[in-house]
C-alpha positions, 0 to 999 in steps of 0.5 A: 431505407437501405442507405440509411442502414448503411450510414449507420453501420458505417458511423458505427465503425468509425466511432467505434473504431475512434477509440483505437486511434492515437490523438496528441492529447492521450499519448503524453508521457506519464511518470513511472511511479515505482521510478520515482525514488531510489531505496537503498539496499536493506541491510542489517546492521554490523551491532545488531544483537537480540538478548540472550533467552532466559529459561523461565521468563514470561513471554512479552504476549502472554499477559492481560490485553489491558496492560499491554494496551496501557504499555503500547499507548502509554509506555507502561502501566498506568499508576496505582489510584491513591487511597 
């Protein structure tokens, strides 16, 4: 009973301890994802303007949800039906 015990503890060790080892399958270079491609740095535009604020004008996101959804999928309003 005893050396049964300890064959267990001892086969017990060893795969537990299998995991920690280094086998030609598992340590095979990987790519590096974020090496993968190169970004160009961001940078703003020499033109790059925005218009002039006008006093009093609507803002573009006040407005009806439907209108701005006919403008977003659309690119405008849709037509006014025919009588």
């Amino acid at each position: 009973m005893k050396r049964k015990l300890i064959l267990t503890v001892v086969a017990f060790a060893l795969t537990t301890l299998s995991g920690c080892g280094s086998t030609g399958i598992l340590d095979r270079q990987r790519p590096d994802e974020f090496a993968v491609t190169r970004s160009k740095p961001i940078e703003v535009p020499a033109t790059f303007t925005l218009p002039a604020p006008t006093p009093d004008a609507p803002r573009p996101q006040d407005g009806d949800i439907k209108e701005q959804v006919l403008d977003a999928l659309f690119g405008g309003t849709a037509p006014a039906p025919r009588p």
